[in-house]
C-alpha positions as CSV (number, residue, x, y, z in Angstrom):
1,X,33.2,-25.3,-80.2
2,X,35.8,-27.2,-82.2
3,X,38.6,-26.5,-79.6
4,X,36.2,-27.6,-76.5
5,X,35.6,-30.9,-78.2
6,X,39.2,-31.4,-79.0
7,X,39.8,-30.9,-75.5
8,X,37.2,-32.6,-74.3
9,X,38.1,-35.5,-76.1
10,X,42.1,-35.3,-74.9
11,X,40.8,-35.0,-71.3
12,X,38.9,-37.9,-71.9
13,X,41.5,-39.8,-73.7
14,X,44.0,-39.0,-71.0
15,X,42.2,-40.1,-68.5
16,X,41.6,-43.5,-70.1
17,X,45.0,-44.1,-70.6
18,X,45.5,-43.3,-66.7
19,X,43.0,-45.9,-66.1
20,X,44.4,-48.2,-68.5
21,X,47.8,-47.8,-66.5
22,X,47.0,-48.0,-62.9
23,X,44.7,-50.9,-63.3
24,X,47.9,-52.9,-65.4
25,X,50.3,-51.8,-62.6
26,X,47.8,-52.9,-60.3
27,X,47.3,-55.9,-62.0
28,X,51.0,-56.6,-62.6
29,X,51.8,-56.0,-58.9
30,X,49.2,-58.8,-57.9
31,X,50.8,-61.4,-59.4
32,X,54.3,-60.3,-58.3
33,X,53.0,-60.1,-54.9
34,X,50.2,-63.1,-54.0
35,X,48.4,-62.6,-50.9
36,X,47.8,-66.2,-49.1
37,X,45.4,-68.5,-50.7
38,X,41.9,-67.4,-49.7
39,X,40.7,-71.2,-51.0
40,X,42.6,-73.0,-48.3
41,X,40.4,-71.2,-45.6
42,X,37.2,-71.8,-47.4
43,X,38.5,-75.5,-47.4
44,X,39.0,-75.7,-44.0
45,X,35.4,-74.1,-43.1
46,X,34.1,-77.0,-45.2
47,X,36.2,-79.5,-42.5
48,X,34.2,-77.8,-39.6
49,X,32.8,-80.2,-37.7
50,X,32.6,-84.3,-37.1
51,X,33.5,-86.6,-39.2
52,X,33.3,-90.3,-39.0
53,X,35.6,-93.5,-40.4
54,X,35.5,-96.7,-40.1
55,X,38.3,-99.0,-39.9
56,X,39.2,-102.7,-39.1
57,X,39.5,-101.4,-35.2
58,X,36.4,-99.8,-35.1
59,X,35.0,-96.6,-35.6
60,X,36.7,-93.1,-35.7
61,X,35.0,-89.7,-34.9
62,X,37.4,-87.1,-36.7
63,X,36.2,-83.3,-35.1
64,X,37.4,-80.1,-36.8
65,X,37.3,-77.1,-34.7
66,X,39.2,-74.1,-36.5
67,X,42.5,-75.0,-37.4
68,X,42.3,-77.9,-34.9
69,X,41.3,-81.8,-35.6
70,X,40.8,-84.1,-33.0
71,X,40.8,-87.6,-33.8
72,X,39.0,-90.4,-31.1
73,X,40.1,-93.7,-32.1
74,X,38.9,-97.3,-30.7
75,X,42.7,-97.5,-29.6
76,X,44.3,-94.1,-29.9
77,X,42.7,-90.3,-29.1
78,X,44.7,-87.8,-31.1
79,X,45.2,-83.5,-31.1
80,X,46.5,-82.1,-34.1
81,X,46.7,-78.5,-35.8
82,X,45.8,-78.7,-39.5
83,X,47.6,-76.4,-42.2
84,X,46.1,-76.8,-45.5
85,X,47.2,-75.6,-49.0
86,X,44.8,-76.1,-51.5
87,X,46.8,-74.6,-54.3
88,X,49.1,-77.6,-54.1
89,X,48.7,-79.9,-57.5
90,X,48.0,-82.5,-58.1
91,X,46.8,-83.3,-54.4
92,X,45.7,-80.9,-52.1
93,X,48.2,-80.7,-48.8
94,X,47.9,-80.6,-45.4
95,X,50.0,-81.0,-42.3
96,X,49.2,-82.0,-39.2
97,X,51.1,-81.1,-35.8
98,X,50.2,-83.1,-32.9
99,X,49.9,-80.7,-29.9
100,X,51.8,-81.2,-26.7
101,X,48.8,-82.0,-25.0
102,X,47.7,-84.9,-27.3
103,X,47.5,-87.9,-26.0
104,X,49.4,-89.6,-28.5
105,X,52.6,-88.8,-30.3
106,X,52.6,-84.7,-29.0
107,X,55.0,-83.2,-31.1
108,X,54.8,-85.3,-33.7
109,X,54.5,-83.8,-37.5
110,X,52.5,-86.0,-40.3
111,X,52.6,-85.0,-44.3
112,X,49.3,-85.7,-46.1
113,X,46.9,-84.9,-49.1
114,X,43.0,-84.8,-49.0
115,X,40.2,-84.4,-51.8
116,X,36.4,-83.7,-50.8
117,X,34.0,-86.0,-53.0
118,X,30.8,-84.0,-52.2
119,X,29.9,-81.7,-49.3
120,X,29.8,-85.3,-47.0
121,X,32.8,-87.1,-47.9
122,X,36.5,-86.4,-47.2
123,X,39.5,-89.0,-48.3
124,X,42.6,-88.0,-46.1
125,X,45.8,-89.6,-46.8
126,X,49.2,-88.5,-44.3
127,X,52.7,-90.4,-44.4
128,X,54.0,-91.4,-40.6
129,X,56.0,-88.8,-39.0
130,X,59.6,-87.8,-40.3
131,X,58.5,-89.5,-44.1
132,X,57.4,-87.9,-47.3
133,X,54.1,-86.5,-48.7
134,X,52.3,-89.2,-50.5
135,X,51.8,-89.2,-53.5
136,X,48.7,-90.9,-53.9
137,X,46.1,-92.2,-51.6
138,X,46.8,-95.3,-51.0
139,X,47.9,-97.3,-48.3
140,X,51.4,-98.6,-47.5
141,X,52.2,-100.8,-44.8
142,X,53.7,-98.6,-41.8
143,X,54.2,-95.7,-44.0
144,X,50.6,-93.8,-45.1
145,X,47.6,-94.2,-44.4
146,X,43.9,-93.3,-46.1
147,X,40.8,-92.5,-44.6
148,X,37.8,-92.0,-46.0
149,X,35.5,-89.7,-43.7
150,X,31.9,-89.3,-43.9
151,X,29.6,-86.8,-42.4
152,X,26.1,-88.4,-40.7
153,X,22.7,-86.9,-41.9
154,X,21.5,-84.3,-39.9
């Protein structure tokens, strides 16, 4: 009886430490290797749908549609594909790619940052195309721009 609890208690043992192991390698291999950040998807689900800003020209409906925004303006109409990172500190990224097809500037490539206050409001800041990421939202003359984007009640 002695020698089936000893053995007992080895298997059992063993197989704990096996456990222990594989779930450390395991672990340690996930941070080594990071798959792609599953927040900057749920981020951009939160984006889905139309938006609305309102600026000194007017107002501006702002429609996400997957990982493409288009943007009617009082003076310009916009298409754009949106890549976000959501990991990126201490602002949020994104970048925006006007499509060949867009009405204005196709081909053109914008830097910006975003931050959601709420489910129903969005601030978007992007630099023009060819300068940096801002740094902050705030607006400076010819070089970013902020908007702050509401949703309507249903």
């Amino acid at each position: 009886m002695l020698i089936v609890h000893h053995f007992r208690h080895r298997v059992g043992s063993l197989m704990l430490v096996t456990f222990v192991c594989a779930t450390l390698a395991t672990s340690n291999h996930a941070t080594r290797a990071q798959p792609p950040d599953p927040n900057s998807n749920d981020q951009l689900i939160a984006m889905q749908g139309v938006w609305y800003s309102t600026d000194s020209s007017g107002e501006t409906r702002w429609t996400f549609k997957g990982n493409l925004l288009e943007v009617d303006s009082p003076t310009r109409d916009y298409k754009f594909r949106i890549t976000l990172d959501a990991q990126a500190k201490p602002h949020k990224h994104f970048d925006f790619e006007a499509l060949e097809d867009s009405p204005n500037s196709p081909g053109a490539k914008s830097l910006g940052i975003y931050k959601f206050d709420g489910p129903q409001k969005l601030f978007i800041c992007f630099a023009v195309p060819g300068a940096s990421r801002p740094k902050a939202f705030a607006n400076e003359m010819f070089e970013t721009f902020v908007f702050e984007l509401s949703r309507r009640p249903d």
